[in-house]
C-alpha positions as CSV (number, residue, x, y, z in Angstrom):
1,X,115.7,103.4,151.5
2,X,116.3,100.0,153.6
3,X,117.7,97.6,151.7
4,X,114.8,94.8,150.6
5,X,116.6,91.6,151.3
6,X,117.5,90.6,155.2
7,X,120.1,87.8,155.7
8,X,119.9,85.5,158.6
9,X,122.0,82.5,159.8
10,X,119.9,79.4,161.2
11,X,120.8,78.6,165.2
12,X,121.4,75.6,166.0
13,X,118.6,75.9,168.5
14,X,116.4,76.8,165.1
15,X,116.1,80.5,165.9
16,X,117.4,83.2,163.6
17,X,120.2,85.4,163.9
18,X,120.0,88.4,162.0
19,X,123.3,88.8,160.1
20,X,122.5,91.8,157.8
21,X,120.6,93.0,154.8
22,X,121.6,93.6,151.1
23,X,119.9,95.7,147.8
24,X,120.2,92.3,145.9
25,X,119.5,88.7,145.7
26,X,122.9,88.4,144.1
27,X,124.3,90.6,146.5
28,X,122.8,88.7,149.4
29,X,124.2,85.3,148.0
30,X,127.6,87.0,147.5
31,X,127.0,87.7,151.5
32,X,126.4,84.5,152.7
33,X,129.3,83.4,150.7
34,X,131.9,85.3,152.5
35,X,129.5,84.6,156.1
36,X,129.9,80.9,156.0
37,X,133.8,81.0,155.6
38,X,133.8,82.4,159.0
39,X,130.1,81.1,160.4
40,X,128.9,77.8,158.5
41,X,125.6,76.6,158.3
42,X,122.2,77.6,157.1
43,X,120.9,81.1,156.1
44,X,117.9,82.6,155.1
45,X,117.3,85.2,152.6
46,X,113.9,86.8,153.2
47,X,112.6,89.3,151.3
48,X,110.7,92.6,152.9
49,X,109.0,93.0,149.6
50,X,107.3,90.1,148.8
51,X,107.9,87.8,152.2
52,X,109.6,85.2,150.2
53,X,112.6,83.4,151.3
54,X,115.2,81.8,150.1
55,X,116.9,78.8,152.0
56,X,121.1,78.1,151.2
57,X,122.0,75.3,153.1
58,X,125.5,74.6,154.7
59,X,126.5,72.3,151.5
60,X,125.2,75.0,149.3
61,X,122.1,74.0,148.1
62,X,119.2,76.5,147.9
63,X,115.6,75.7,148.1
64,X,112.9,78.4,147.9
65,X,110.0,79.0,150.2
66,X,106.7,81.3,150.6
């Protein structure tokens, strides 16, 4: 089964960079956590399921999107 959630990180020309997937939300949260130690900035959950995303920005504030 692939895993429903994708994780991305925001370039800073605007494109996305694919960073992995994860089974979770939590689990893709956890991910980004650990990401932005090494590679701060924005990231984009996104859902294959619903198309829903998720937005955590670099100060760690999430806002949620369609």
């Amino acid at each position: 089964m692939i895993p429903p959630f994708d994780i991305f990180l925001v370039g800073s020309d605007g494109q996305l960079v694919r960073k992995g997937t994860a089974e979770t939300l939590d689990v893709a949260r956890l991910r980004i956590k650990v990401l932005m130690a090494s590679e701060p900035g924005d990231y984009v959950i996104y859902s294959q399921q619903t198309s829903h995303h998720v937005v955590v920005k670099a100060d760690g504030s999430v806002k949620s999107g369609t």
